[in-house]
Residue, then its C-alpha position, 0 to 999 in steps of 0.5 A: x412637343x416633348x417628344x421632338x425638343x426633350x433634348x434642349x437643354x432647360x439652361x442651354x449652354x453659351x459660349x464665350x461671346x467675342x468682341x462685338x457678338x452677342x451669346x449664342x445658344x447652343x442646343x444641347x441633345x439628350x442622348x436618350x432621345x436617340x432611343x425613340x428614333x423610329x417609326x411610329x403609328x397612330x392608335x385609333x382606338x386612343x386617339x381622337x382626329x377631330x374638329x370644332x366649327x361653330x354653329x349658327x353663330x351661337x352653338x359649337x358642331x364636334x365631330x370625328x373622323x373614325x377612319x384613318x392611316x398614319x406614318x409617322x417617324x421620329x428622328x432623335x438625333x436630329x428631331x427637325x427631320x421628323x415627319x408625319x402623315x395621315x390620310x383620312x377616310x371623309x366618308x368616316x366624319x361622325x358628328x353624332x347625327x346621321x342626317x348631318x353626317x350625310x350632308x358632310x360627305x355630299x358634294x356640298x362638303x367633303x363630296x366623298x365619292x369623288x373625294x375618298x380621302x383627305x391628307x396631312x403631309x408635314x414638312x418642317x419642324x421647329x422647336x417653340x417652348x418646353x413641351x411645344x413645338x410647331x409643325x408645318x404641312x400641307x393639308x389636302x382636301x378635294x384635291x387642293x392643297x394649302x400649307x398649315x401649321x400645327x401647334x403640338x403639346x408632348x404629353x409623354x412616354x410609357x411603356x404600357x401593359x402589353x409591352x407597347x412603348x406609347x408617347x402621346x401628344x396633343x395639336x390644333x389649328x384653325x383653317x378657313x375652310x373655303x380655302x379648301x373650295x368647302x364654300x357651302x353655306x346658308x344665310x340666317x336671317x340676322x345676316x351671319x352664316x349658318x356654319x363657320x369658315x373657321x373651323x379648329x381641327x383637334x389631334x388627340x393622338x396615342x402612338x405606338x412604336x413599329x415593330x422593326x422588320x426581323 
């Protein structure tokens, strides 16, 4: 992601290397970077927290979750003190289909009422490629807690028509959902599973800079 690694210089700079030593890469900051140091939040109404899972081995379930806050801070000087949180509504899962979003939020899934929310606490970021970079957390869902890792794109800044500066970027990962304790399933006749332990979690996220406290 762009956003965090802009400031790594395309060719980096190599000192001297000493007798015995091999070169090593000195990461350049771009000064510029400095001016997106802050908070920022997510745009519900331009970004999309979704999630794929395969169905019945031979078809792929989509769905969304509608409702969610986030915190998320930038820090240009040194973008590996970054950090993000969101915490998620499960009762807002929409996969279009009233019936199977139901099942969702039973005690065989999500189990809503005892299990308002689930989070996304990152802890680490690390710098992986032009535009890449990796993002570490913990994801807590029914109360359990597993550390995952995000793979995010920086798609880029602007300042948009109502004078909101925006910066955008894409992530993915894949869990196994029984990690979670979501162990539901049932058996098809040819032996495999009716729904995927693999599940791809999407972040197609739009954020917008706070404003600071006047």
């Amino acid at each position: 992601m762009k956003l965090f690694s802009r400031g790594i210089s395309s060719r980096p700079q190599t000192p001297p290397a000493t007798y015995g030593q091999a070169p090593t890469a000195v990461a350049v900051v771009d000064p510029a970077l400095q001016m997106l140091t802050g908070e920022w939040i997510i745009d519900p109404a331009h970004s999309r927290i979704g999630f794929s899972v395969r169905h019945a081995m031979v078809t792929t379930v989509r769905g969304a979750f509608t409702e969610y806050q986030s915190r998320l801070y930038f820090d240009g000087h040194d973008p590996s003190r970054s950090r993000a949180e969101v915490v998620i509504s499960t009762a807002s899962v929409d996969t279009g289909v009233g019936q199977r979003d139901a099942h969702l939020v039973s005690r065989d899934f999500f189990d809503s009422d005892n299990y308002p929310h689930m989070q996304f606490t990152s802890t680490d970021v690390q710098i992986v490629g032009s535009d890449v970079y990796r993002m570490a957390g913990n994801l807590t869902i029914r109360d359990v807690t597993r550390p995952v890792v995000l793979e995010m794109t920086y798609i880029g800044q602007v300042l948009d028509p109502f004078g909101y500066q925006r910066v955008g970027f894409d992530g993915t990962t894949t869990i196994d959902r029984s990690d979670w304790g979501l162990t539901y399933n049932s058996r098809l006749a040819e032996g495999g599973s009716m729904v995927s332990e693999k599940v791809r979690l999407q972040f197609d996220i739009a954020a917008i800079r706070n404003a600071p406290a006047g």
